[in-house]
KOLROKE-138005 format. One record per residue (C-alpha): x, y, z; residue in three letters; residue number from 1. Coordinates in nm, 2 decimals. Example, Ala and Ser with C-alpha at 12.3 -4.5 7.8 and 13.67 -1.06 7.14 Angstrom:
2
{fido {1.23 -0.45 0.78} ALA 1}
{fido {1.37 -0.11 0.71} SER 2}
This chain:
175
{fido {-2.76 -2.66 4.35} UNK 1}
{fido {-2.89 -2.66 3.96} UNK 2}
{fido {-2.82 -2.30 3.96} UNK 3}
{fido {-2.49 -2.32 4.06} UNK 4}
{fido {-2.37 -2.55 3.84} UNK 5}
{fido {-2.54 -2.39 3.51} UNK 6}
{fido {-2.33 -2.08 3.63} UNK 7}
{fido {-2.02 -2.27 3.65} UNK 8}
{fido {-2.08 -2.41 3.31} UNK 9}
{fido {-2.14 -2.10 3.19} UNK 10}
{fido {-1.81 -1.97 3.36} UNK 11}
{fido {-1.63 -2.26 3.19} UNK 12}
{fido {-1.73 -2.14 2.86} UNK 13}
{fido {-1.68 -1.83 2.90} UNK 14}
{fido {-1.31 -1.86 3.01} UNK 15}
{fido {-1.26 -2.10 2.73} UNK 16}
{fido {-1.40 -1.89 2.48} UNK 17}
{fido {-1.12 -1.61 2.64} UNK 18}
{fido {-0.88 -1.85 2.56} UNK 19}
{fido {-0.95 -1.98 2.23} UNK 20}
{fido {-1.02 -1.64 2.13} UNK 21}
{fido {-0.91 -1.51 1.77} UNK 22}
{fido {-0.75 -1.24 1.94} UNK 23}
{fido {-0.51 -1.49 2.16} UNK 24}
{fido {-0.51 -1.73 1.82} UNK 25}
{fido {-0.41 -1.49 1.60} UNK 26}
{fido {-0.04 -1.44 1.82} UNK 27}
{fido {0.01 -1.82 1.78} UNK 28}
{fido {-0.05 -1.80 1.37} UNK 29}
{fido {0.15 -1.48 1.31} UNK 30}
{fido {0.46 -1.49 1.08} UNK 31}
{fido {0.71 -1.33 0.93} UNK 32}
{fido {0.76 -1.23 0.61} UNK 33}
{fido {1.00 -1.03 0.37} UNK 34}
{fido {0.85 -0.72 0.21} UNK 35}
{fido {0.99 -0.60 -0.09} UNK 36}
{fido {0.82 -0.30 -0.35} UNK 37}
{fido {0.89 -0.05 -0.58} UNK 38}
{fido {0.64 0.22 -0.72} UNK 39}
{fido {0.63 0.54 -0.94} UNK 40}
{fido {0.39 0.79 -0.99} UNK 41}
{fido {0.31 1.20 -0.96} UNK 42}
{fido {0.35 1.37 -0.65} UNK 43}
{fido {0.21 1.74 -0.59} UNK 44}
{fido {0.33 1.94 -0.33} UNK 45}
{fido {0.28 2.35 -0.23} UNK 46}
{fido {0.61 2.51 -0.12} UNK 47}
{fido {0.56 2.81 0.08} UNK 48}
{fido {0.90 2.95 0.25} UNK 49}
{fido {0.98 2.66 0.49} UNK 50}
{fido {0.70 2.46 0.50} UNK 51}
{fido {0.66 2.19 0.23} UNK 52}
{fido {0.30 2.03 0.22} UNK 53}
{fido {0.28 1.70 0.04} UNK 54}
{fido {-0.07 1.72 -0.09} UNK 55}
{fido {-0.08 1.37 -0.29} UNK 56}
{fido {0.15 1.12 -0.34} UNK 57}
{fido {-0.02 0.87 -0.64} UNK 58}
{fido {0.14 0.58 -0.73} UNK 59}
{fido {0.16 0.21 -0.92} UNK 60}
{fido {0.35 -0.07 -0.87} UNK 61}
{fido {0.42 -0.40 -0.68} UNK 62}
{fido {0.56 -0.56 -0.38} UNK 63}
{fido {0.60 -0.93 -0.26} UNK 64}
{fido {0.32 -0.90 0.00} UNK 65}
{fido {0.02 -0.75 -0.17} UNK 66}
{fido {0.12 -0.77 -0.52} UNK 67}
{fido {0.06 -0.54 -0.83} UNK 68}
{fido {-0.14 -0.18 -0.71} UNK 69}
{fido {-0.10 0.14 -0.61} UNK 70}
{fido {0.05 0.34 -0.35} UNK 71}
{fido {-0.08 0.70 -0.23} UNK 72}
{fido {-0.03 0.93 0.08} UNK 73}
{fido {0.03 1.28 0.18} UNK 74}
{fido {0.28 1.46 0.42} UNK 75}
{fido {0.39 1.80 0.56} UNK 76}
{fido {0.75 1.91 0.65} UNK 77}
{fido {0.96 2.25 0.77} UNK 78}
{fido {1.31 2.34 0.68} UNK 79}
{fido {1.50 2.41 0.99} UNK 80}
{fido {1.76 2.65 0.83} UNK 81}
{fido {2.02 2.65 0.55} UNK 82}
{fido {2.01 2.27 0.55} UNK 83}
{fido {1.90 2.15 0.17} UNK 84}
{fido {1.73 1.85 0.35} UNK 85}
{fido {1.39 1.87 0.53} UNK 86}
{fido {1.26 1.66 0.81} UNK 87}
{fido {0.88 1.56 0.69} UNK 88}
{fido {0.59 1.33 0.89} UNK 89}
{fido {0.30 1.13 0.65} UNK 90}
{fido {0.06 0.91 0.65} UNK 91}
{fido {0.06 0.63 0.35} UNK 92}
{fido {-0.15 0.35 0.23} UNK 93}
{fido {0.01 0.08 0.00} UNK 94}
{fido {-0.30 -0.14 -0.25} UNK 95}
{fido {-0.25 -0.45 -0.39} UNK 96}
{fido {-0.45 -0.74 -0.51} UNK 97}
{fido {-0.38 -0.92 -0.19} UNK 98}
{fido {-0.41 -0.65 0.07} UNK 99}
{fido {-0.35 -0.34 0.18} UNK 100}
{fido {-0.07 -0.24 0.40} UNK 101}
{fido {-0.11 0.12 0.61} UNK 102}
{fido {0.25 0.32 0.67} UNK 103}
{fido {0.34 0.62 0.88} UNK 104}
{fido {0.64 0.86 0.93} UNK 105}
{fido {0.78 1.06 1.16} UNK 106}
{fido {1.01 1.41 1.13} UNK 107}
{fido {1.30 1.19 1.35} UNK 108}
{fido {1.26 0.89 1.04} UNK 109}
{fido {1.19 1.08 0.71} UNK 110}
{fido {1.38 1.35 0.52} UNK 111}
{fido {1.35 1.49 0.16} UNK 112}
{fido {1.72 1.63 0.05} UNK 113}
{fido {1.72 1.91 -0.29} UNK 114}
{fido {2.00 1.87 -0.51} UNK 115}
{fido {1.95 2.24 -0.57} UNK 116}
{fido {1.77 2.60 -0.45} UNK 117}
{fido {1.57 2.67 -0.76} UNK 118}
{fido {1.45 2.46 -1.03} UNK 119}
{fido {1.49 2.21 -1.20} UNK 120}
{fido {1.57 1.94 -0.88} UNK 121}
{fido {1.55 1.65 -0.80} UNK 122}
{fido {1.45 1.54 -0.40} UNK 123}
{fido {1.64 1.26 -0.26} UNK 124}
{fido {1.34 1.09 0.01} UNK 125}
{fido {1.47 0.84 0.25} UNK 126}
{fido {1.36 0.70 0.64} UNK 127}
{fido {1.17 0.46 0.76} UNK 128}
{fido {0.77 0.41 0.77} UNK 129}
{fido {0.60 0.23 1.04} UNK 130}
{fido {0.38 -0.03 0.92} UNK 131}
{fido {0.03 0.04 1.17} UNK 132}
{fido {-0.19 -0.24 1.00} UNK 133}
{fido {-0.30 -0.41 0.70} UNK 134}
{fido {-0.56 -0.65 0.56} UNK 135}
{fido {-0.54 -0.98 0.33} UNK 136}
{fido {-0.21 -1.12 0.35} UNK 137}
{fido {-0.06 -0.80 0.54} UNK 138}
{fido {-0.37 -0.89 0.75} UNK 139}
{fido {-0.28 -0.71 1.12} UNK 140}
{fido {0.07 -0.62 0.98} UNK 141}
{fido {0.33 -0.45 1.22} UNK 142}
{fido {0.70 -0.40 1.12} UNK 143}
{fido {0.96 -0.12 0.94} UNK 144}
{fido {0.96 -0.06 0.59} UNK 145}
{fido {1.31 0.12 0.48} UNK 146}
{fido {1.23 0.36 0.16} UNK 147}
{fido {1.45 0.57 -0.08} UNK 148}
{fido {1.34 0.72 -0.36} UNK 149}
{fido {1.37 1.05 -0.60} UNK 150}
{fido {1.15 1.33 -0.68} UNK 151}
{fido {1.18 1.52 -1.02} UNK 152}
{fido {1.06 1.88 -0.97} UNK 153}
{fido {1.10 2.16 -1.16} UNK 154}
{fido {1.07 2.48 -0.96} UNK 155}
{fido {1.10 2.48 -0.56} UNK 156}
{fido {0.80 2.74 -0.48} UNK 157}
{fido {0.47 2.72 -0.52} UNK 158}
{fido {0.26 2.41 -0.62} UNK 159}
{fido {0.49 2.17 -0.81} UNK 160}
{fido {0.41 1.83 -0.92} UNK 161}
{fido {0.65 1.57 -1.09} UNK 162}
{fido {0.76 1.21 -1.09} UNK 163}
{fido {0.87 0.99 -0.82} UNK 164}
{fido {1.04 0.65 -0.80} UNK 165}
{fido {1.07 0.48 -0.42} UNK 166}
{fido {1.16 0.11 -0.30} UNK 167}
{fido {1.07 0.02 0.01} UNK 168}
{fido {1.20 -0.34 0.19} UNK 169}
{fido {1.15 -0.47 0.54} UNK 170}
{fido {1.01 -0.76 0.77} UNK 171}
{fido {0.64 -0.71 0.87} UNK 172}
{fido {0.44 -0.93 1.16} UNK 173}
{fido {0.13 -1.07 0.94} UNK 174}
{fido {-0.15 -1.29 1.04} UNK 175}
């Protein structure tokens, strides 16, 4: 009899402790919040034919979640013809005092349009980045951060690197 009612404490507990959780907590303190950042820095790509490769994106500024730090990430895109706008997919990582906030792209939600064929140009980037987690405030963070932002570049073959400017703005899902 003693047995059996240890193991139905310990059942007890144990189903408590499933439901007090941090995992089921953390649904019950999660907010929204506005996010809001611009940054500029040097980007360095290698242009070969169609295929653009993004080989760092480094970056400082601020937004409303993190605060004042940097932003940095790399991508990859092919041209899919005549058009002067290429479809690219990325990986990012936005640093701040407060956090750090992890993005991602896709071809279907990122493009990078040339004002030109040959250099100098400047690349129009716009889409959307998946926010697919964060820590400090952007702690768990989930959401859509719209961008836009320009490239300067001065040649379009070959390794290039030149100055970029992008906001980004959006709701994220923070715990």
């Amino acid at each position: 009899m003693k047995t059996i009612r240890i193991a139905a404490v310990l059942m007890a507990v144990a189903v408590g402790g499933v439901i007090a959780s941090p995992a089921s907590m953390s649904a019950a303190t999660s907010k929204t919040v506005t996010f809001k950042g611009s940054y500029s820095g040097q980007a360095t790509l290698l242009i070969s034919g169609k295929t653009i490769k993004v080989m760092s994106v480094k970056g400082n500024g601020t937004s409303s979640v993190v605060g004042a730090g940097t932003l940095s990430g790399t991508a990859k895109g092919t041209s899919s013809g005549s058009s002067s706008c290429v479809p690219f997919n990325g990986t990012g990582v936005i640093k701040g005092a407060s956090g750090t906030i992890k993005l991602s792209t896709t071809v279907t939600s990122a493009k990078g349009c040339s004002s030109g064929e040959s250099g100098p140009v400047t690349i129009t980037v716009s889409g959307t980045a998946k926010v697919t987690g964060g820590t400090g405030k952007a702690k768990n963070a989930k959401g859509n951060l719209k961008y836009s932002g320009t490239l300067k570049l001065k040649n379009t073959t070959g390794t290039q690197s030149g100055h970029f400017t992008s906001k980004l703005n959006g709701k994220l899902t923070v715990n």
